[in-house]
N, C-alpha and C positions, 0 to 999 in steps of 0.2 A: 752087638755090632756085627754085621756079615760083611766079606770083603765084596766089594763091586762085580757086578756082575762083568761089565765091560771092562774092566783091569783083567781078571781070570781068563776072559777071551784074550784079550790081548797076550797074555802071554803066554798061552799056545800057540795064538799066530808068531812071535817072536821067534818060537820051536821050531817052527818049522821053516823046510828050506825055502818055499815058495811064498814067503812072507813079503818081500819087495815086490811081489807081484802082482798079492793080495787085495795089496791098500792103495784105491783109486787115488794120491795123495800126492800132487807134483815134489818132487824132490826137495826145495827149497823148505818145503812145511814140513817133511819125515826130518830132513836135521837138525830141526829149533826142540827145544822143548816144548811139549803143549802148553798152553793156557787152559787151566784146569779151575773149573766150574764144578762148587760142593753145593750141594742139599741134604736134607733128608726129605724123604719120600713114605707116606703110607700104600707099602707094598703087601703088608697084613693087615686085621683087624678089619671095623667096621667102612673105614674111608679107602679103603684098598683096590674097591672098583674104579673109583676115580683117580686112586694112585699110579693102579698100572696103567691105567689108560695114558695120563700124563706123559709119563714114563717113556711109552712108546714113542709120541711125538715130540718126546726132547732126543731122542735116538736119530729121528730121522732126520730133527734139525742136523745133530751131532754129523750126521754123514753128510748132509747135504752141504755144510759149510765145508766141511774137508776137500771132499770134491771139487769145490771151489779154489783151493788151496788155502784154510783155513783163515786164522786172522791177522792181521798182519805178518804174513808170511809165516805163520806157528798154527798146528794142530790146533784144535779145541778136544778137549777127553771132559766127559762128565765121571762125578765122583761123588760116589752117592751109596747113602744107609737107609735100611728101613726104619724109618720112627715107628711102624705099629701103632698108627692112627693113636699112638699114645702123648699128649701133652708131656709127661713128666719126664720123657728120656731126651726131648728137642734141645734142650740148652747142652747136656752133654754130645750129642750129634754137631751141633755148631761150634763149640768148642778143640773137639777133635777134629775138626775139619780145617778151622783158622790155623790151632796151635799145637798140631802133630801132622797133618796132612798137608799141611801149611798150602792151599787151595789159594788161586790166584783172584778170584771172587764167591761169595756165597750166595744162593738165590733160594725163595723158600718151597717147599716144599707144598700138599693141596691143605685147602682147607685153613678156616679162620684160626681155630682151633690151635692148631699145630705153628701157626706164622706167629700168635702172639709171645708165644712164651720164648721163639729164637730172637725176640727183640732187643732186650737187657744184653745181651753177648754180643748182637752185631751194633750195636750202640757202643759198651763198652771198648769193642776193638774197632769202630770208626768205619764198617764197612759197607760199602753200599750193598744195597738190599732193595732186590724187585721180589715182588710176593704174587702167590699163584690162588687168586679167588680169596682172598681176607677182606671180611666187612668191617671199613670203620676203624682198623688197625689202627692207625695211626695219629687218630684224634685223642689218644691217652699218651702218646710218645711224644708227637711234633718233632719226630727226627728228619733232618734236612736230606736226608739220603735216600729215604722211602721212597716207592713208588708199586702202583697198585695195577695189576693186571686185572682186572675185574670189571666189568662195563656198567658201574652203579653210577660213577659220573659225580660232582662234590658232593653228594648229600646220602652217601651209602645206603645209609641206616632205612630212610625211606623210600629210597628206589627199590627194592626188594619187592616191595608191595605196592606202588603205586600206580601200576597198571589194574595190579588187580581191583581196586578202588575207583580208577578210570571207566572200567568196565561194568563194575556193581552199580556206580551212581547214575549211570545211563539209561538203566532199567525204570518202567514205570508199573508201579507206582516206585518209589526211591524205596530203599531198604531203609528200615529203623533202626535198629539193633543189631551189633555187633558179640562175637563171643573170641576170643583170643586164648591160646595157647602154646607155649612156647619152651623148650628144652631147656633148660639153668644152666648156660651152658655160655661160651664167648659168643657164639655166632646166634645163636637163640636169643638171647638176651638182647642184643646188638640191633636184631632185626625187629625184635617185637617191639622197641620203643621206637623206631621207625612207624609200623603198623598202629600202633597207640598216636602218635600225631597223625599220621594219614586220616584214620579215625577222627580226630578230633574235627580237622582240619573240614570233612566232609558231615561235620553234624551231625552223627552217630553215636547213639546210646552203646555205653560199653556195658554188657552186662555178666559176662564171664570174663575174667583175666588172670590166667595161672602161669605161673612155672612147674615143669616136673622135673623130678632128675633124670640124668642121663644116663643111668642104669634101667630105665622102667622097660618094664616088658608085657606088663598087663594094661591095654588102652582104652578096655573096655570103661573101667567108671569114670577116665576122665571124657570120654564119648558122650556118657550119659549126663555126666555133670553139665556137662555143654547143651546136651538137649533140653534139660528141666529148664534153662533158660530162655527159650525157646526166642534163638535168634536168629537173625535176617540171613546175615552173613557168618563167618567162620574163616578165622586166618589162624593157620600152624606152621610155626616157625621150627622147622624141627630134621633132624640128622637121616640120614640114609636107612638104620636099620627102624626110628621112631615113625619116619613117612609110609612104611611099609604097614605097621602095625597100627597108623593111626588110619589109613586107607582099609586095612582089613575090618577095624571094628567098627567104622564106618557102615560098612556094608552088612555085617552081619548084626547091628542092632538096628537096622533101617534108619538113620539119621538123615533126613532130609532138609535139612537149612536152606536155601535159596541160591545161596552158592557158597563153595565149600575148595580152599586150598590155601595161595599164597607161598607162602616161602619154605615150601617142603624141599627138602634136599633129598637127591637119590631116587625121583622121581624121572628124572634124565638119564639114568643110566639105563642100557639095554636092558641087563640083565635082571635088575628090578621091573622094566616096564613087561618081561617073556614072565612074569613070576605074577605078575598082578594082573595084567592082559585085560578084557572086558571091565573089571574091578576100577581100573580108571576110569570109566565113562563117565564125563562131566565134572572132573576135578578140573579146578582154574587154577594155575600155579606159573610161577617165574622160567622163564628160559631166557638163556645167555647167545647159542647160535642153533638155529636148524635150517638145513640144505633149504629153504624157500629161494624162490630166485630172486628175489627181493635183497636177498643178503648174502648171492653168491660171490663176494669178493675176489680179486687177482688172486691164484697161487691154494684159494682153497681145498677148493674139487680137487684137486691135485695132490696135498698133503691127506686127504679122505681115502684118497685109491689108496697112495702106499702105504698109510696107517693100515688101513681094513686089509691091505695084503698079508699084512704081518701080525695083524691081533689076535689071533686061534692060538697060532704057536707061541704066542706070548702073554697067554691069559689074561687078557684085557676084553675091554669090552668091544662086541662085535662090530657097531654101525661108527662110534666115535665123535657122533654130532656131539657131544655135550663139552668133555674135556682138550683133547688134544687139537683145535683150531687155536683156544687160548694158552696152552703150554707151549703150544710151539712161537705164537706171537709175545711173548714174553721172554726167550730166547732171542725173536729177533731184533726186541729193543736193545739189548744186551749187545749183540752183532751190530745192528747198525752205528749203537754209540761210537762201539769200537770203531769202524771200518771208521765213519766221518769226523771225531775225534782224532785218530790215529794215538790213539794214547789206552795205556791200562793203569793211570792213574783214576783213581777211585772220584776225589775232588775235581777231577775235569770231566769227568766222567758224568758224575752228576749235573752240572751245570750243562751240559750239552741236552741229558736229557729232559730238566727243567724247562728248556727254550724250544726243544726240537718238534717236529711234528714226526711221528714214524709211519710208514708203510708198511700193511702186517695183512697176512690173511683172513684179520676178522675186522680189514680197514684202517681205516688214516685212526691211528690215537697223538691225542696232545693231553701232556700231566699237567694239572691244576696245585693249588694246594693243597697240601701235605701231601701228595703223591698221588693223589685218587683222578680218575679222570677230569677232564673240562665238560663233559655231557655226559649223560646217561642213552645207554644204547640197549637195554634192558628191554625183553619181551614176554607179553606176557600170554600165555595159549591154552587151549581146551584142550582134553583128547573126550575125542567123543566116536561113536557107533565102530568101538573094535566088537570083533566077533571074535576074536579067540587069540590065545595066547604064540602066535607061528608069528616069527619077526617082518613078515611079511606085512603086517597090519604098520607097523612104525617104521617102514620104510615108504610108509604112504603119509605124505603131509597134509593129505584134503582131513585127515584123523589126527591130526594135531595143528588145527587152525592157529596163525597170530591173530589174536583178538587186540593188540596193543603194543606200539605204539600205529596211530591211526595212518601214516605216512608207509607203515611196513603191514599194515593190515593184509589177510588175505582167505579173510573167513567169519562168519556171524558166532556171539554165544549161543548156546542152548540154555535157555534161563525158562524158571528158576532149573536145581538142579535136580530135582526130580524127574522132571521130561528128557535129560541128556540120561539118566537111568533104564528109558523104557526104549 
């Protein structure tokens, strides 16, 4: 466990004399005690680029509500541990957070992974719980308290992929054959039997379907295994450091299928896409938000500048499209409840958001059941013709077209994917 980054600040600023003058914070909200909001966060490990990124734009919430004069007339403090992108230390994170930190709400942390196993504790202690990017969470729990920041909309598991499917079966002649591969993993597994009905669902021969573990680091023969099946399509369901290595052997055994991605994770992050650069030409995979003006939302451009002001110095990632529009709109569901509730009870709390509709930077959301949205807002996009790994290339969207959905369109595939190669 490490102690909070923002506790240590803070009590330096304490130390010092010019503290009252520090904190943009009207008076009424410095004398209440804060409303203190626990997570854990993958700050280490493999999910870590997406962690700090979060991070960042839960900070900026953090000050921008202060500023305001926090919530009902009380500070808000985040309070928060590195999980280390690890599943096995989350229930003790959530634990010490409820019943030694004794935290006035808990929210979860990134990633499927890491939200499922904090669910048995915030079940057990009755707490509401909004989660940051979990697929399908809560089709095994059915806890009433749940709610999903995630723009998968009621049907998780298949929105993942369904763009990418959108996109494949428009092609003529239609693709025949599918090959599937997937991490063994919550969000892997989760996603690929999504991808497995998408599939069905479009008359498609499935002719590869694997799981690997989540330790693999050699992607080469399940590459090849995929190729000896010699399929149409290709969807990999698979983690930040797996997308990276499933992309590399991609390229260096010449794999050419027709079209080739889906539900890679970690392909959104800057620092992945400065690492892979050209290497992505003509991969079709999932996006959640990108600057298109099509989906420039109230209040976003705006949390973009002062993220990307502050991301260098706080090791996150540089540009920010990917995580911090949905960290921060996840916070402000939390906020709003509060402010038009006027309550920090937990059971009003939820009913409120049950019925509400919110105003967030990545748009109006309304929660469906079990928590998951009422619509899918999911995009699905190429990168095609970068020329070289300078972030210049991914600050230009006409190189990361939306292929899908057709209403946010704002660019043709390259099909098959051999020609987005050359």
């Amino acid at each position: 466990m490490i102690l909070t980054v923002s506790r240590r600040a803070l009590m330096r600023y304490i130390a010092a004399p010019a503290f009252a003058a520090m904190l943009a914070i009207p008076a009424l909200a410095q004398s209440a005690d804060p409303i203190r909001i626990g997570f854990g966060m993958a700050l280490t490990g493999p999910l870590a680029a997406n962690g700090r990124s979060s991070l960042v734009a839960m900070k900026v919430w953090e000050e921008d509500v202060n500023a305001k004069g926090g919530l009902l007339s009380r500070p808000v403090k985040l309070v928060y541990y590195d999980d280390q992108s690890n599943p096995s230390i989350v229930p003790g994170i959530y634990t010490k957070l409820i019943d030694v930190d004794k935290v006035d709400f808990v929210i979860s942390g990134y990633a499927t992974n890491m939200i499922a196993p904090a669910m048995p504790v915030v079940m057990q202690k009755n707490k509401l719980f909004i989660s940051l990017f979990g697929t399908a969470v809560n089709q095994e729990f059915n806890y009433p308290k749940y709610f999903s920041m995630l723009p998968t909309g009621p049907t998780p598991k298949p929105a993942f992929t369904a763009g990418f499917f959108e996109v494949a079966m428009q092609q003529n002649p239609k693709p025949q054959a599918i090959a599937l591969a997937a991490a063994d993993a919550e969000f892997g597994r989760n996603v690929c039997d999504g991808a497995r009905e998408n599939a069905k669902k479009a008359g498609l021969k499935i002719v590869y379907d694997r799981n690997y573990p989540p330790n693999t680091t050699d992607f080469a023969p399940i590459i090849r295994a995929m190729q000896a099946t010699n399929p149409d399509l290709v969807v990999i369901c698979s983690y930040p450091l797996d997308s990276v290595g499933m992309v590399r052997a991609i390229n260096e055994i010449g794999f050419k299928p027709k079209m080739v991605g889906g539900a890679m994770v970690g392909l959104q992050a800057t620092a992945i896409k400065l690492q892979l650069g050209p290497l992505l030409n003509g991969i079709v995979n999932y996006e959640t938000w990108i600057p298109a003006k099509t989906i420039q939302y109230p209040g976003v451009m705006e949390l973009i500048a002062k993220y990307q002001a502050r991301a260098q110095a706080e090791g996150a990632d540089l540009l920010g499209y990917y995580m911090p529009p949905w960290a921060y709109a996840y916070m402000q569901v939390l906020e709003q409840a509060i402010r038009e509730a006027k309550t920090l009870d937990e059971n009003k709390l939820a009913d409120y958001i049950r019925s509400a509709t919110f105003k967030t930077v990545v748009g109006d959301i309304k929660f469906g059941p079990q928590g998951e949205w009422t619509e899918s807002r999911m995009l699905e996009v190429q990168y095609q013709n970068i020329k070289s790994n300078d972030i210049s290339e991914f600050k230009d969207m006409s190189k990361q077209p939306i292929l899908a959905p057709a209403a946010l369109k704002s660019g043709d595939v390259i099909y098959p994917y051999e020609k987005a190669k050359q």
